[in-house]
N, C-alpha and C positions, 0 to 999 in steps of 0.2 A: 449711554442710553438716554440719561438726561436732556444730552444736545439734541437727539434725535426728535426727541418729543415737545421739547420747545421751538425747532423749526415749524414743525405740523399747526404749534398753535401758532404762530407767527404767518404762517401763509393763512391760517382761517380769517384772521383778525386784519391783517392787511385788505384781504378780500374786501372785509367786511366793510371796512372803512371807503374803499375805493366808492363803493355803491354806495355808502353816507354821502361822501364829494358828491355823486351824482345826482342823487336828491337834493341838496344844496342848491345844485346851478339850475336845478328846474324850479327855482320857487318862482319864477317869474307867470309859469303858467296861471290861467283864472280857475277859480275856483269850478266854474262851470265845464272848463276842460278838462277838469281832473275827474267831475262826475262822472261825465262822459268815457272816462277811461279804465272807471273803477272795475266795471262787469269785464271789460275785455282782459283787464291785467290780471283780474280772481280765476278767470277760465284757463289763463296760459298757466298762471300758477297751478290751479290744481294737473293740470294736466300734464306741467312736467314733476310736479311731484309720483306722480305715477310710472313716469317714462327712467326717472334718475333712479326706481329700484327693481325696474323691469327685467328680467332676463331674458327679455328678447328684443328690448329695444332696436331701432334703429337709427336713433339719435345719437350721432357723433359724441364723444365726451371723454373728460381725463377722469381718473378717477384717483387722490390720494386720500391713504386713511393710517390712523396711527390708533394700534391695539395693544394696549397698555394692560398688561397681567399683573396684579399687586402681588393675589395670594396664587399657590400652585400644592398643590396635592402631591405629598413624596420631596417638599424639597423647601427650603424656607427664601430660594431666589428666585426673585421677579421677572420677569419675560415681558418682549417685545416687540412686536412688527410692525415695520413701516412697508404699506404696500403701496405700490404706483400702479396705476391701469389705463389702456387705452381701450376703448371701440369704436370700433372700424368696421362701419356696414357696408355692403354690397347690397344696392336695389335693383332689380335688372330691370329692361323697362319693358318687358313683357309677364303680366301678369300672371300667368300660371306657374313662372317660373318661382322656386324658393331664393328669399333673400338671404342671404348670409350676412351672419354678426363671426367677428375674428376677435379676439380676447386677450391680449397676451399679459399676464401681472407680472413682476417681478418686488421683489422683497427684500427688504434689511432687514435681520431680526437679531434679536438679542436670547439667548437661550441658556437656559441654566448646564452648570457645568459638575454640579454637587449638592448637597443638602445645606451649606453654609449660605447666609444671606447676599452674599457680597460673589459669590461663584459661579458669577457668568461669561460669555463669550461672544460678542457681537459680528457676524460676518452677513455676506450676501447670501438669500437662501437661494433655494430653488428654482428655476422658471416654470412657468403654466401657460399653456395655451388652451385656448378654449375655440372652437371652432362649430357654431351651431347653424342650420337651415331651417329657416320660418315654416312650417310644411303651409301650404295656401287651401287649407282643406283643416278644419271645417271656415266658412265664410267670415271674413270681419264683423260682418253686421250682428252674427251672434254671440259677441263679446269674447270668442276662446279663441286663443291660441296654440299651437303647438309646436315645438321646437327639434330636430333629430340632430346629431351631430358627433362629433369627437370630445376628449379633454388629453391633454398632452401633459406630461414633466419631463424636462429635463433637468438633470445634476449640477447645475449651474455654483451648487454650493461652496464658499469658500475655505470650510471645515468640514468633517463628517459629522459633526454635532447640528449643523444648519441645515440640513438636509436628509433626504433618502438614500445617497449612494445609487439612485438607480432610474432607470430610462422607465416610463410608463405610458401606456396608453389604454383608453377605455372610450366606453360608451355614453353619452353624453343624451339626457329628455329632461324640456321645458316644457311644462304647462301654466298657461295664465288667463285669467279670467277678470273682464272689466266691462261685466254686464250690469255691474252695479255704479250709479256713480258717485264717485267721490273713492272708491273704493278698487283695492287691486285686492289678488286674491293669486297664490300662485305657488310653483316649486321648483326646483331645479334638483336634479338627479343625475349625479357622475357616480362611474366605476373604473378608477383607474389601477391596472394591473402592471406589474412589473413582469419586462421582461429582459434586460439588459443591465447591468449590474458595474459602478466601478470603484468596487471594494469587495476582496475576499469574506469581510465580515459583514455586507450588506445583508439584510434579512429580505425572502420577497414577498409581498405584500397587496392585496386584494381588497378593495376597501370600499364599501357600497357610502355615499357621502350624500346626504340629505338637507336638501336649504330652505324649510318653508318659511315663505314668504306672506304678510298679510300689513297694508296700508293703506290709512284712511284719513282722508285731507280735512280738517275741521278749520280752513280758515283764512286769511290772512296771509296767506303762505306758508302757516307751519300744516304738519302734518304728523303723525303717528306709524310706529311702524315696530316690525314683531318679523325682520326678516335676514339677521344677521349671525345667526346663528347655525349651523350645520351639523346635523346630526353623523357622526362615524361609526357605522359597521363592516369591522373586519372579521371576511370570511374564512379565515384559517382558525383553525383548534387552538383556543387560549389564549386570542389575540381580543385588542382590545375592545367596546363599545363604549360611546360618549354620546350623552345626551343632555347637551345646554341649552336652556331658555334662553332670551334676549327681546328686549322691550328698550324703545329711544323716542326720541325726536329730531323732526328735523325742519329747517326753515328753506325755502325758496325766495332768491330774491329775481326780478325781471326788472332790466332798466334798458332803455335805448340808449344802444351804441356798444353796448359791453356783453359778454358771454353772458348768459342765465348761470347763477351759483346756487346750488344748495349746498348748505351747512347742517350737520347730524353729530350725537353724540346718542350715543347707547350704553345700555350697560348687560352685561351677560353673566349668568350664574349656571355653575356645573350641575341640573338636575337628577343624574344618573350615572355613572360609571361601571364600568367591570374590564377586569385587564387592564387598567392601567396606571398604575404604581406613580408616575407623573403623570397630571396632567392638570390645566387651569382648573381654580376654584371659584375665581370672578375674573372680567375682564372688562375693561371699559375703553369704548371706542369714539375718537374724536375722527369727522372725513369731509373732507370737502369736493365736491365734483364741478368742473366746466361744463357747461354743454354747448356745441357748434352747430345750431341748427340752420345758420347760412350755407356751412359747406355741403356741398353735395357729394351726397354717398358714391362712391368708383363703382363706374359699371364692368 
């Protein structure tokens, strides 16, 4: 789990460094060119700080993030995910039409195996697919968005302990709001339900999953944000509810010639529970995202 987590910071910090080089070889610019570029480069910043935690973006981009669980509820061992993410928009080029965002994460995790410290088990988890449609109604100009679509799992897991045991689909609503500036405002809402199963001991599972989202650019390229967090309720008798806070930062960096990076680290804390015997008690998140906004979205 160690290794896993030291890569994560390894690709942040390389990132980071790369964009140092970069600044380097532009000192030759004049002071007066640089003024000239400050307002353009603070509006691209703030504006992909908004776009890197959008759930409707249409901006291209990878997404890795490393969630690091110290302490856990029910169990004295530590927990792990490494998540990788793509998106992959479709713009059509007729406007009335909805754009499509495609989603798919895949996961390493490391997951407790017992109540001893040392009694975990690291394999592939899950897959997820996320499949959502921009609805083009109500108008861009009044800052809202609205998103209709799918959420997909598949069993992808390489233990029963990594995963569900079971095939899901559900309903899938984004709303976003960027009427304010500097300022995003927003949520994402899945319900993924099992209906295919591969294990006799699978449990099946109904689970209403809440992500509110809230970011506000104070700068420089860093920014604030309060959107990492997902609230869980499940709808069967006895089953469990989670409801974790979560508060980070994160930094935007914009250089010519190289991908836009933002860098974030959060930290999350279990503000509620019921029904659930394990589950995180803090979590802290390190993530780094690309974004390709030269490529052009597939029509």
């Amino acid at each position: 789990m160690k290794r896993f987590r030291l890569v994560v910071v390894a690709l942040i910090f390389g990132a980071t460094a790369v964009c140092a080089q970069v600044d380097a070889n532009s000192d030759d610019q004049t002071e007066g060119d640089r003024g000239s570029e400050t307002e353009g480069v603070t509006s691209r910043e703030a504006k992909l700080a908004e776009e890197f935690s959008d759930p409707l973006t249409t901006l291209p981009q990878i997404f890795l993030q490393d969630a690091y669980t110290p302490a856990n509820y029910g169990t004295d061992a530590p927990a792990n995910r490494v998540i990788g993410r793509i998106i992959v928009p479709r713009v059509p080029r007729i406007s009335f039409l909805p754009a499509q965002l495609v989603r798919p994460s895949f996961q390493l995790v490391t997951v407790p195996t017992g109540k001893g410290s040392g009694d975990t088990r690291t394999e592939f988890g899950d897959m997820q697919l996320f499949d959502l449609s921009v609805i083009p109604w109500p108008s861009r100009e009044t800052g809202l968005l609205l998103g209709l679509g799918t959420v997909w799992s598949f069993p992808t897991a390489t233990h029963r302990l990594a995963g569900q045991n079971s095939y899901q689909v559900g309903p899938a609503f984004a709303a976003v709001y960027k009427g304010i500036p500097g300022v995003i405002l927003g949520t994402l809402i899945q319900n993924p339900i099992s209906f295919a199963y591969t294990s006799d001991t699978a449990q099946a599972s109904n689970a209403l999953l809440v992500q509110p989202i809230l970011l506000t650019y104070i700068g420089h390229g860093f920014y604030l944000k309060s959107a990492d967090a997902t609230w869980g309720l499940n709808w069967r008798h006895g089953t469990s509810t989670t409801l974790p806070l979560s508060f980070g930062i994160g930094y935007v960096r914009v250089r010519e010639g190289l991908p836009p990076l933002n860098l974030f680290v959060t930290g999350e804390w279990m503000a509620y529970r019921e029904y659930a015997p394990v589950a995180p008690q803090t979590t802290i998140r390190f993530g780094m995202t690309m974004a390709f906004p030269q490529f052009r979205p597939w029509r």
